[in-house]
C-alpha positions in Angstrom: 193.7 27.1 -78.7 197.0 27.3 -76.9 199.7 25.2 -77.9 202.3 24.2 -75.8 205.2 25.7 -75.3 208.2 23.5 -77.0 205.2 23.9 -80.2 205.0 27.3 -79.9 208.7 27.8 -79.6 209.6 25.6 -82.6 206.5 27.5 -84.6 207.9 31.0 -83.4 211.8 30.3 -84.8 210.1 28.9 -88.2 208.5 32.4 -89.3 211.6 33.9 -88.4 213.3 35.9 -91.5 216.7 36.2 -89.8 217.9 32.5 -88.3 218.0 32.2 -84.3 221.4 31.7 -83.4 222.1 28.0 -81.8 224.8 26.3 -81.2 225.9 23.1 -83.4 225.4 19.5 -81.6 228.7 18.5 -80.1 231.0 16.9 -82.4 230.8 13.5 -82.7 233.2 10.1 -81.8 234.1 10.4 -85.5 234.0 14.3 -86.2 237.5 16.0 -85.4 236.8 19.8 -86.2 240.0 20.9 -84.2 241.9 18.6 -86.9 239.8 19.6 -89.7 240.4 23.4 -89.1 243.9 23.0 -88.5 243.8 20.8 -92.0 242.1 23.1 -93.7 244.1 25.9 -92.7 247.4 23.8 -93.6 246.1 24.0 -97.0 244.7 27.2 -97.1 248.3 28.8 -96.8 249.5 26.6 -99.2 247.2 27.7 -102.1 247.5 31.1 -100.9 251.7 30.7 -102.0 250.5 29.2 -105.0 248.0 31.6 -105.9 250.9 34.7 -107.7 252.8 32.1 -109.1 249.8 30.8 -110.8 248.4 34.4 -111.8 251.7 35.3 -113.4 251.6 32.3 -114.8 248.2 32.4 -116.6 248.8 36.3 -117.4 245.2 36.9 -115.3 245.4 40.6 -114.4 244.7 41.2 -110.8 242.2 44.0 -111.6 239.5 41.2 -113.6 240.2 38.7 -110.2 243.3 37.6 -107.8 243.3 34.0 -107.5 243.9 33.8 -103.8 240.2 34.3 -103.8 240.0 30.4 -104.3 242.3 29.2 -102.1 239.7 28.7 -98.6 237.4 26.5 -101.6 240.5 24.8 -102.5 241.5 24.0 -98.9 237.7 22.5 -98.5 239.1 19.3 -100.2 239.8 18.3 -97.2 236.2 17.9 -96.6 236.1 15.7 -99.5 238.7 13.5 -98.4 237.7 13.2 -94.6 233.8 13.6 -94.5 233.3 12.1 -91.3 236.1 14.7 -89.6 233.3 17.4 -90.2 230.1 16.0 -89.6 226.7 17.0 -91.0 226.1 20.0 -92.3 223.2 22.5 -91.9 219.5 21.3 -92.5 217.7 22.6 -96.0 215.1 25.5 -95.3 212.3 26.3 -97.4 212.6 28.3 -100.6 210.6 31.1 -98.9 212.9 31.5 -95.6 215.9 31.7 -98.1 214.5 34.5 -100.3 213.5 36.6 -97.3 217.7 36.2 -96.2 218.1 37.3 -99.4 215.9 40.0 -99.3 217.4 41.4 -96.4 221.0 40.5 -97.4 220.1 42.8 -100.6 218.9 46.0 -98.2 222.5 45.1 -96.0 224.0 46.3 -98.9 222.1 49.1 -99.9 222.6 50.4 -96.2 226.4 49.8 -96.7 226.7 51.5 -99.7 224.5 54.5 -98.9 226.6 55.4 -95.5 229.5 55.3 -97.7 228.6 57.4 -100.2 227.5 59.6 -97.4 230.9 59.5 -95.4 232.7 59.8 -98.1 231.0 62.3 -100.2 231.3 60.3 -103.3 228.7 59.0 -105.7 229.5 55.5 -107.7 231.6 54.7 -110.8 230.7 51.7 -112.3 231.7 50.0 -114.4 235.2 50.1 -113.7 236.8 52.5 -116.1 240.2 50.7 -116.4 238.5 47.1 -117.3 240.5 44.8 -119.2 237.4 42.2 -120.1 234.1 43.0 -120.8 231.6 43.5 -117.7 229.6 40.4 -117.7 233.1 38.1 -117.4 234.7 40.7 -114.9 231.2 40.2 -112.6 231.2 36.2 -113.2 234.6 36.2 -112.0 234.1 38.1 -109.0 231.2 36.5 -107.9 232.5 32.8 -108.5 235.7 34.4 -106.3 233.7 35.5 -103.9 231.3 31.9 -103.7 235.3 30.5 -103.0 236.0 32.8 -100.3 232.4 32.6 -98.4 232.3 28.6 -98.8 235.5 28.0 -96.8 235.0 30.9 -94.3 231.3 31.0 -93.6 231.0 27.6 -94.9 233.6 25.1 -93.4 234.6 27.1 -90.6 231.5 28.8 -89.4 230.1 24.5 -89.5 233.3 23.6 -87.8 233.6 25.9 -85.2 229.9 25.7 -84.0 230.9 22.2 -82.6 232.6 24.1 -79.7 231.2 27.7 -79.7 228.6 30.1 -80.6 227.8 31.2 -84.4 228.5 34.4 -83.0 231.6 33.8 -81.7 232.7 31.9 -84.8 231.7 34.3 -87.1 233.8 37.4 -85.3 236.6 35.1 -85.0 236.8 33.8 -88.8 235.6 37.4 -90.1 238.8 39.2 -88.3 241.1 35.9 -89.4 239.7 36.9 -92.7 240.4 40.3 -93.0 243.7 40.3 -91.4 245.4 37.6 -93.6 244.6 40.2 -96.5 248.3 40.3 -96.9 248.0 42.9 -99.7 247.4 46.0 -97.0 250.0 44.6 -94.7 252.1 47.6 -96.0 249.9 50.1 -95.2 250.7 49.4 -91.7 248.8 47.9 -88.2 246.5 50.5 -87.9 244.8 50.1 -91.7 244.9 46.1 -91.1 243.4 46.5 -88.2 240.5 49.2 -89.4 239.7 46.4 -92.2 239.8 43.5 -89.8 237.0 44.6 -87.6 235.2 46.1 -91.0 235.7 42.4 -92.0 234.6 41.2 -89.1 231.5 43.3 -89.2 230.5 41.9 -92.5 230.8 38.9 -91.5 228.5 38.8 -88.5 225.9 40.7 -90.6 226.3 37.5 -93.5 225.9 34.8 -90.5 222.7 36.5 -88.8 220.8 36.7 -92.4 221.8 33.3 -93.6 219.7 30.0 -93.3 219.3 26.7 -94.4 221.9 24.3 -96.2 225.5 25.2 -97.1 224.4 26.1 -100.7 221.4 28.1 -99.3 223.6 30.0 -97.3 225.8 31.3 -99.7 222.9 33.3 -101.3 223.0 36.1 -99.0 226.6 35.3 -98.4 227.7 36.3 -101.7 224.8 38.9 -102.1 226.3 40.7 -99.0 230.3 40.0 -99.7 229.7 40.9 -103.4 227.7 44.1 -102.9 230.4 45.1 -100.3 233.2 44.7 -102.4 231.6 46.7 -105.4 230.4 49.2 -103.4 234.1 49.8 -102.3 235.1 49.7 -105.8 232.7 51.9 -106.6 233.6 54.5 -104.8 237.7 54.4 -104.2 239.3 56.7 -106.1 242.5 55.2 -108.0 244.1 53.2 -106.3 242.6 54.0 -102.6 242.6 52.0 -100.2 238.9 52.4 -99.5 238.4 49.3 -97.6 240.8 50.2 -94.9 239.3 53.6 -94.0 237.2 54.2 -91.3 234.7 55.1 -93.6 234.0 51.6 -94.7 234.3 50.7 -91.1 231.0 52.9 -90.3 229.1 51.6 -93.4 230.0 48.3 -91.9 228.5 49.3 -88.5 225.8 50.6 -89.8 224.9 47.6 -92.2 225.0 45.4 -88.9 222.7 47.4 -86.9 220.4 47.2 -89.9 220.3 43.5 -89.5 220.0 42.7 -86.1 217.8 45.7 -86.0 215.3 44.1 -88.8 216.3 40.8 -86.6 214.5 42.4 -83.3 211.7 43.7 -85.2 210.8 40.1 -86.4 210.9 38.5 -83.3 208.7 41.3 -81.7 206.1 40.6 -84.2 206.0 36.7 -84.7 204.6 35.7 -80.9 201.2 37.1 -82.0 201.2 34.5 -84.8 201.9 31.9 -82.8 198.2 31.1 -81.5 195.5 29.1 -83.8 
């Protein structure tokens, strides 16, 4: 039997391993995401400053974790403090929709880190040689700075831009935001910054086409994909290289994307012909 066609499309985006990209309702009499965004980047800047003074402070070597990592969580206590300014977040989707993302979010990588080997000629070093703690704290460190980084940039401002724009569109704006506030590479000059904003950029429109389903949800392949791109450059720079910046990493980065959307296509080809009882 045929079923009609707002079932059938509503039946066709659930098998979907990838999301369909929609855009948020519009904000609300309440919701201010303009305000929250400019809020939340207020405070981002400000726990950035904070951030050396409080590493020196605390003696935490920059090669275990750099504490600006946590400033776009911190700046999410806005969030706390203002609810209503951001609205509802994403829906829940089932356990099974989320382990496909991260499925594919796990194979993102593995497409990364294989093109760079190949561009570069290099094969992986890991663990870190020069490691001050021992592996396991190193890797829960990185990953909780990480979780920091992706909640405020694909959390809070991918939900707060979508009021006015596409995920899309949000996404490629945060993700070159991102990677050209990495202040650290600013002396390498504008054509490095600019190599590693569009890598960032890259990454993180590959994160926000595998990722479904509640904030938490969401972070799953969010920090399976940030994580495993970040190691993979670690990996494989030599001391002290600037790895990230090349356009080596930008091609693994291309290449990682195409994956997705490409795996994205293939799913939507083949779901219609499961539509019909």
């Amino acid at each position: 039997m045929q079923r009609d066609g707002k079932d059938c499309d509503c039946r066709r985006a659930s098998l979907y391993l990838v999301p369909v990209e929609t855009t948020a309702p519009p904000a609300g009499p309440r919701q201010r995401p303009v305000l929250l965004l400019t809020t939340w980047s207020v405070l981002l800047v400000a726990s950035a400053a904070i951030a050396p003074w409080a590493q020196s402070a605390l003696g935490v070597p920059y090669d275990v974790v750099s504490l600006v990592m946590f400033a776009p969580a911190l700046a999410c206590a806005i969030v706390l403090i203002r609810p209503a300014w951001l609205g509802s977040w994403w829906p829940r989707a089932t356990a099974r929709r989320v382990l496909g993302a991260a499925s594919i979010a796990g194979l993102a990588v593995l497409a990364f880190a294989g093109c760079l080997m190949l561009v570069s000629g290099r094969t992986p070093t890991w663990p870190p040689s020069d490691l001050v703690v021992p592996v396991g704290v190193f890797l829960g460190l990185q990953t909780i700075g990480v979780l920091c980084e992706e909640v405020g940039w694909r959390g809070l401002v991918q939900r707060a831009g979508e009021r006015f724009a596409r995920p899309s569109v949000v996404s490629a704006v945060a993700g070159f935001l991102f990677g050209s506030t990495h202040l650290g590479y600013w002396s390498l000059g504008p054509l490095p910054v600019l190599v590693f904003a569009v890598t960032a950029t890259l990454m993180s429109l590959t994160i926000t086409s595998i990722f479904i389903g509640s904030l938490w949800q969401r972070m799953i392949p969010a920090v399976i994909v940030h994580l495993g791109v970040n190691f993979s450059v670690l990996g494989l720079a030599q001391q002290d290289e600037p790895l990230a910046t090349t356009s080596a990493a930008l091609a693994a980065a291309a290449v990682m994307l195409a994956l997705v959307v490409g795996l994205k296509g293939a799913f939507r080809q083949l779901s219609p012909h499961r539509t019909h009882a």
